[in-house]
N, C-alpha and C positions, 0 to 999 in steps of 0.2 A: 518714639515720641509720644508725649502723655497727653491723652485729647480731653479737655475739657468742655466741650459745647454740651451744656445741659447740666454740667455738675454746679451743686449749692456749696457756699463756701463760705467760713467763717476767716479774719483775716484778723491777728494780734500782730502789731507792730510794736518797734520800739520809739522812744522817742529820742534815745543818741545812735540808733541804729536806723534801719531802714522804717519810716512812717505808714501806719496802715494804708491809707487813702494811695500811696505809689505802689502797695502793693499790691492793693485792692483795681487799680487803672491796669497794671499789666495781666489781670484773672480778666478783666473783664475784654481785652484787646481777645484772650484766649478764647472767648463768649461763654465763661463762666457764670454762675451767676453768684454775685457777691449779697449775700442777708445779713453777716453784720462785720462792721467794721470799727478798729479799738486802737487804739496807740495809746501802749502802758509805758511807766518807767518803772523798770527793774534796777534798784539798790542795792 
């Protein structure tokens, strides 16, 4: 199991895929710590 309590994290979502911000709540349930968060779209 991969322990994240204390690690920083940058988070790129998509925006017809999985959104940053949902990705960035499940790092942070892990007690990650999330510095920046981004929802691109890729064409």
């Amino acid at each position: 199991m991969v322990q994240l309590k204390g690690k920083k994290a940058i988070v790129i979502g998509e925006r017809d895929g999985v959104q940053g911000p949902s990705i960035a709540e499940c790092l942070l349930s892990a007690q990650a710590q999330v510095v920046l968060v981004q929802t691109q779209c890729f064409v």
